[in-house]
N, C-alpha and C positions, 0 to 999 in steps of 0.2 A: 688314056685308057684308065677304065676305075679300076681301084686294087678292089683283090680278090683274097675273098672273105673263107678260110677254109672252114670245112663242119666244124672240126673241132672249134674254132674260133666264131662260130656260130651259136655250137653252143652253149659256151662260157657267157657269152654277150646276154642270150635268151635268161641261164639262168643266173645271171645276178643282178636284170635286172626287174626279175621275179623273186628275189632273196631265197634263193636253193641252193648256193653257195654259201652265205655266211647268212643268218637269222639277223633282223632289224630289229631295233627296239622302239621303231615306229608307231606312233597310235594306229590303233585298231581302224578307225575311220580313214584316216591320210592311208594307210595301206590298202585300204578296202576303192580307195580311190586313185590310187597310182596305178594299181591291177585293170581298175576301168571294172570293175565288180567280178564277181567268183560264179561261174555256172553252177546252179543250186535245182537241179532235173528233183534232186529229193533232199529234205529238211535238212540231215547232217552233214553232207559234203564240204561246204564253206568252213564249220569249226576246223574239222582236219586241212583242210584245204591252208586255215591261216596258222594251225599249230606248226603245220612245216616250214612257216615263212616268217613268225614270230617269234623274239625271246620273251617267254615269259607268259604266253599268249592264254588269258584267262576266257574262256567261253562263256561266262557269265553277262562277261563287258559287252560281246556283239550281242547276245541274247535281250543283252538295258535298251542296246538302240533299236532292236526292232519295234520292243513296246514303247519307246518312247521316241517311236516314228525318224529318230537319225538315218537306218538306212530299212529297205524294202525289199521284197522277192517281188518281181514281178515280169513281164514277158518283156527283150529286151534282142540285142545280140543271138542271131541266127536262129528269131522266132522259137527263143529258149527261154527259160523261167532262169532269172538270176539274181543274187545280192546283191543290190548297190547302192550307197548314198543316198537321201532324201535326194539332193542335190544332183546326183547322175541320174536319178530316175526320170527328171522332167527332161532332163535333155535328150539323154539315152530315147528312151517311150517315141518324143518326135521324131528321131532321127531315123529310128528304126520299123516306122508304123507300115511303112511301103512291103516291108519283109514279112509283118504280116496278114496284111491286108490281101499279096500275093499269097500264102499260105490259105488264105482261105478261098480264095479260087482255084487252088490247081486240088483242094482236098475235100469242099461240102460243095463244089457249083451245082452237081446233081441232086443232091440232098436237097439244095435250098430252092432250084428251080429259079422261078421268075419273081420269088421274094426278093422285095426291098429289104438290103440286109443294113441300109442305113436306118431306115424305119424300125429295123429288128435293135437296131444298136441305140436309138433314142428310148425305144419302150423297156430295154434291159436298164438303160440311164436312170429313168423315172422308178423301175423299182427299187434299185437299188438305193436310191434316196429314199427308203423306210431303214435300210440298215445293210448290213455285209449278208450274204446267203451262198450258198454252196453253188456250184456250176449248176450241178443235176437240178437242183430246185429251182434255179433261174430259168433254166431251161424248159421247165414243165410249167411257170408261171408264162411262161411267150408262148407255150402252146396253146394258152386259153384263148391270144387272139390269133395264132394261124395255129392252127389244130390241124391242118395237112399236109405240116412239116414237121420232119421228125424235131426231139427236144433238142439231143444232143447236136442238130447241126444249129438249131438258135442260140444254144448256149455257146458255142464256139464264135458264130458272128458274132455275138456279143464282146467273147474275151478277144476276137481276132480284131475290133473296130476300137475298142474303148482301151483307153491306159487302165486295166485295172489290175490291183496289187493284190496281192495273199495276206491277209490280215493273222498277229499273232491268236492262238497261240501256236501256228502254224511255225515251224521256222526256228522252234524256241529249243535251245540245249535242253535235254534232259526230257522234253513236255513232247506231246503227240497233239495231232487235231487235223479234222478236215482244212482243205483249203476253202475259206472264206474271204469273200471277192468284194469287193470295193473300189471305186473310181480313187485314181491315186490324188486326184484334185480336193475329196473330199478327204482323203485319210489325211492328206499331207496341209494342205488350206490354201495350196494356190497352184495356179495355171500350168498347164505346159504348152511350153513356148512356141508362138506359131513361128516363127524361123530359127531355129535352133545353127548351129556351126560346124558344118560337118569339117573343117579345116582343122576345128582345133580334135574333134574326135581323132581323125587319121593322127596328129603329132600324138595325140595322148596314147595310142597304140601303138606308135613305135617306138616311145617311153617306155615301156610294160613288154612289149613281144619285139623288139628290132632289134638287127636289121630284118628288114620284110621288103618283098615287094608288092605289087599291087596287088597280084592272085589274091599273097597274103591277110592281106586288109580286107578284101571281100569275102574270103572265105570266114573269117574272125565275125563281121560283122552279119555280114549277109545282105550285104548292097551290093551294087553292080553298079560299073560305069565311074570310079573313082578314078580312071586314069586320068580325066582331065583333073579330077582337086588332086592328085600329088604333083601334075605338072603345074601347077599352080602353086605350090609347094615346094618346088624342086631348088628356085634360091636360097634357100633356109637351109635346104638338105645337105648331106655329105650323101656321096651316091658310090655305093660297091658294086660287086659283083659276086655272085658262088663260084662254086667252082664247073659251072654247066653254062657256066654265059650271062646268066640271068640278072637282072639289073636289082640293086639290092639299095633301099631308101632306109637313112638314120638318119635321129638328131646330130648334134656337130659334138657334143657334151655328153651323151650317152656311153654309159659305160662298156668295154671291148678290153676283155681280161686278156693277158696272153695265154696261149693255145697250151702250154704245160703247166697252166695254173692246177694243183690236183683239186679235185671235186670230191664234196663226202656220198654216201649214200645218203638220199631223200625218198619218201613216200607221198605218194600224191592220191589224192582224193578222188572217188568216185568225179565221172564228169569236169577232171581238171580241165582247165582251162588249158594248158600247158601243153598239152598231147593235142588239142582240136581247133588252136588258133592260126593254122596256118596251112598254107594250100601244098606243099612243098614241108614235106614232115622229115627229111634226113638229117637234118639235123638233132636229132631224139631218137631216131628209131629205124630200123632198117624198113622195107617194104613190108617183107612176111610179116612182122611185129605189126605195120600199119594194117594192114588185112585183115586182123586176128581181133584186133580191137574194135574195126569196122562191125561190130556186132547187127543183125540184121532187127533185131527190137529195138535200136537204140540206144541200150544201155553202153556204159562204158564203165570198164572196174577201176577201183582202186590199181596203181602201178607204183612200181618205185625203183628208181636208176641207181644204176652205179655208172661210173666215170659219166656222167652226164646224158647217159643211152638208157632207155625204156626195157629194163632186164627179162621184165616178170609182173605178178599180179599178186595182190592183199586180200585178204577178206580175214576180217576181224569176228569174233562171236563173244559178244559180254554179257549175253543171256545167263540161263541157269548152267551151273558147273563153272570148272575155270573159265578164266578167260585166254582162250586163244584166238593168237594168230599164225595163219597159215598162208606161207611163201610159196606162189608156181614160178620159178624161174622158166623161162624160154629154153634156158640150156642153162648145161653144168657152170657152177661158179667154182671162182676159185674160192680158196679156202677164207682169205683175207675177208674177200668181199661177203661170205656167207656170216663170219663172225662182225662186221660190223652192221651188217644187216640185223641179226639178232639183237644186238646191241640197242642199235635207234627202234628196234622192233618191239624191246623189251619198254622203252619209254612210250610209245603210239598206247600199247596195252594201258600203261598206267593212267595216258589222258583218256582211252577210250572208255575205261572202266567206271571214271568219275568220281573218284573217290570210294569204288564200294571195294572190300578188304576179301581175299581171298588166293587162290592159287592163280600164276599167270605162266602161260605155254608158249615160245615160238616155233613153231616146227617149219620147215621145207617141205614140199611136195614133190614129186618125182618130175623131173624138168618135161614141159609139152609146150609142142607148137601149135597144139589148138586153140581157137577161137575160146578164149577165158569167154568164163561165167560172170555174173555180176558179182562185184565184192563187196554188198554192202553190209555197215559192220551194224549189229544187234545193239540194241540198247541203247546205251550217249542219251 
């Protein structure tokens, strides 16, 4: 029988080896690639996303690699816009094209009717070899050869069939810009791979998110039918259990903290990863908590744990006047955890701010178990 893995020992494993336990002093790229990339739905999330998992973590450094093409935002992992690696982008792009290739069947098939939406995705190709251009514009240039399709369902086959990336200054600390689109072959100068390895994708996610099981990996990813590559996998593995039965897949070398290791308070970024890579979320967060974040737009806020549980929700403001930030816990804290909260609270402020000088606020809000708003924070 496998031993059995309790939450708490779930979620010690989970976070360290996402560094929310103790900060890395790992490069920026090697992190950015052990994560298997940072969901990036809008431009700031990934800084914060790596200031909680970095010492030392300068924004400026990921902002050099986007303009000089080290890593990319582009559609990836559960037909979502994400940071990754030059390098995880070609693989990633392949691995994941089925996810949204399906995305665009189950959401324009009426829209597009009896269009060839590969025809649609060669003529978006051919334009975009004059330069990058925004969706909407790509979109209005395909309607000049089918003019009895809406734009925005051409501009989607196009971004739904082709690997293409958000060019800076999209993506860039501190800078704003439309998203402008580019074939990632041309931004980057080479291919992506016609067989890429989904074997090693699965280990590289249970490096980053394990123990997991299979749900898990598919949910993460947004493939279906992996039970056969982890049974294929399964000699490599060390294989658990939760505490519900459920068959739980690790590396053999993967780190499994003991279950009274204490935890500090961490804040997670808009669209962590963290909260949405797994099919089976108790290990983070109770059900009500999972439901609340389920937001029906999509969005997902900023959150930040204490003892390794999903507390509550951020929303930073570094607009005009101080800069604050404002705590919704789910429920009453104790006292402890509201002062260190404050604490790490008081530092997010100083990287959110970016250097500009003035008053900073963290306040609490009155504990709710409603459905949080979006947290995302002004300025950066």
């Amino acid at each position: 029988m496998p031993a059995v893995l309790t939450r708490p020992a779930l979620s010690r494993a989970l976070l360290a080896r996402q560094f929310l336990i103790e900060r890395t002093r790992m490069p920026v790229l090697d992190a950015l690639e052990h994560l298997v990339g940072l969901q990036a739905q809008a431009p700031m999330p990934p800084y914060f996303a790596l200031w909680s998992r970095l010492a030392g973590f300068d924004p400026g450094g990921l902002a050099g690699m986007l303009t000089d093409r080290e890593a990319v935002r582009m559609t990836v992992m559960r037909g979502t816009i994400h940071l990754v690696s030059a390098r995880d982008a070609l693989q990633l792009r392949a691995l994941t094209r089925v996810v949204t290739e399906r995305a665009l069947r189950a959401n324009y098939a009426r829209a597009l009717g009896e269009t060839d939406t590969w025809q649609v995705a060669q003529a978006a190709r051919d334009l975009l070899a004059e330069g990058p251009m925004t969706g909407s514009a790509l979109g209005e240039r395909l309607r000049e050869r089918w003019p009895g399709v809406e734009a925005r369902a051409l501009s989607m086959a196009a971004r739904c069939l082709l690997p293409l990336v958000q060019v800076p200054p999209r993506g860039l600390w501190g800078r704003s810009g439309q998203p402008l689109l580019e074939t990632v072959e041309t931004w980057l100068g080479r291919p992506v791979p016609a067989e890429p390895c989904v074997e090693t994708m699965v280990l590289r996610y249970l490096g980053a998110f394990g123990p997991a099981s299979v749900r898990d990996v598919q949910t993460w990813s947004g493939l279906t039918r992996l039970g056969e590559v982890v049974e294929r996998l399964r000699p490599q593995l060390r294989v658990f259990a939760d505490e519900a039965g459920r068959e739980l897949f690790d590396l053999p070398e993967a780190p499994r903290p003991h279950t009274e290791l204490p935890l500090p308070v961490r804040f997670l970024a808009e669209y962590d990863n963290l909260v949405l890579s797994h099919a089976d979320r108790s290990r983070l967060m109770d059900e009500p908590v999972r439901r609340a974040l389920a937001t029906r737009n999509g969005q997902v806020p900023g959150t930040f744990l204490v003892d390794g549980r999903v507390r509550g929700t951020w929303k930073a403001d570094t607009g005009r006047g101080p800069a604050r930030l404002t705590l919704t816990p789910f429920e009453r804290l104790a006292n402890e955890a509201e002062q260190a909260l404050a604490e790490e609270g008081e530092r997010l402020l100083e990287f959110a701010a970016n250097g500009r000088e003035g008053p900073r606020q963290v306040t609490f809000a009155a504990p709710s178990s409603a459905a949080p708003s979006s947290a995302a924070p002004r300025g950066g």
